[in-house]
N, C-alpha and C positions, 0 to 999 in steps of 0.2 A: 701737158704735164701729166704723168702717171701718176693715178692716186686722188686724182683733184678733185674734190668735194665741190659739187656742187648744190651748196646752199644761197650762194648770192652773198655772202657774207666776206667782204674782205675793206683791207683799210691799212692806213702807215700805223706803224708805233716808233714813239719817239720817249729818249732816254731825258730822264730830267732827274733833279737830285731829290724832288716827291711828287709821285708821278700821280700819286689820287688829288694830291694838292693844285697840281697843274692842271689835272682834265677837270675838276671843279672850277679853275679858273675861266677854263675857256667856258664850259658849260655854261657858268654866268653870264658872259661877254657874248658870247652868238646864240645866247636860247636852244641849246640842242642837248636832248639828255644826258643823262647816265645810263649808260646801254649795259655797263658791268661796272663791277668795283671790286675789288680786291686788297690785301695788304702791301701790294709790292705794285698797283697800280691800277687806272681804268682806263675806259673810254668812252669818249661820248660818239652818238650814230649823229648822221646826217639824218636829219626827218625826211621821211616820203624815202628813204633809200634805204640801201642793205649795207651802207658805206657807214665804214669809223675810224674815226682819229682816237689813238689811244697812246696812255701815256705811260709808260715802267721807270720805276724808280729805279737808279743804278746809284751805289753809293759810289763809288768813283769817277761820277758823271765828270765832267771837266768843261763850264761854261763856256761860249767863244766868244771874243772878243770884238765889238763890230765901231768903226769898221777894222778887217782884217790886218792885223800884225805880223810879221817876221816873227818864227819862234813860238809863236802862242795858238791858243788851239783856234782855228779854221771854222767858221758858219758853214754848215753842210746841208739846209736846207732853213727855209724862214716856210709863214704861213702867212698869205696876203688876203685882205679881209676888205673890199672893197663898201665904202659908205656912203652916204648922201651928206651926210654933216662932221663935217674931220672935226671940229675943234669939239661936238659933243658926244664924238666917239674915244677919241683921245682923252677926253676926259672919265668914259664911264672906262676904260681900261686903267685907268693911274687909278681911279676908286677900287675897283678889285685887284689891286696889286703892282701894274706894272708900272715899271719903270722909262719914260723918256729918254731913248738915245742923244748924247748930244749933238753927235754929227746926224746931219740928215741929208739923203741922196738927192732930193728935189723938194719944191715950195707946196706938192699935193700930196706928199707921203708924210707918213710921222713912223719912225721907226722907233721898239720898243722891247724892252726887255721885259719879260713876264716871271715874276716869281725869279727872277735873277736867275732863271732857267735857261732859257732859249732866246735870240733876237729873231722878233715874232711881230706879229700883227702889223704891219706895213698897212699903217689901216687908214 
């Protein structure tokens, strides 16, 4: 790609309806910094890497629905967070916010809505 800075510096950004709200979520929930912050959003890095998850506020964000509906806005991406102890990871995710999906895809997943943002942590 022409133009490509290479700093080592790159990462997804994902649209949520607070997006400094969200990357403090996650921040808490996987122990990985605050790499930036902003009014309009942040991100937290991967430790030991140049990688980041960052979050931008869109006020017209539009939640999706899981699982997926006819008509209703579509999950375009989740973030899967693999554990050793599902019911005291699921649990420290409901204390920082999220919310328990009621349908669940299998008996070792817990799917979960974060900040009523994203369906997330498949944890």
């Amino acid at each position: 790609m022409r133009g490509l800075s290479w700093t080592d510096w790159w990462g997804v950004v994902l649209d949520a309806p607070d997006g400094v709200a969200l990357a403090h979520f996650y921040a808490s929930l996987l122990g990985w910094p605050i790499a930036s912050e902003e009014d309009d959003g942040a991100a937290i890095q991967v430790p030991g890497t140049s990688s980041y998850l960052a979050f931008r506020s869109s006020p017209s964000y539009a939640p999706p629905v899981w699982p997926g509906a006819e008509g209703r806005q579509q999950m375009m991406m989740h973030i899967d967070v693999a554990v050793d102890d599902l019911a005291a990871a699921v649990a420290d995710a409901v204390e920082l916010g999220a919310t328990v999906a009621e349908f669940q895809p299998q008996d070792d997943v817990r799917c979960s809505s974060t900040l009523r943002a994203i369906r997330s942590a498949c944890t």
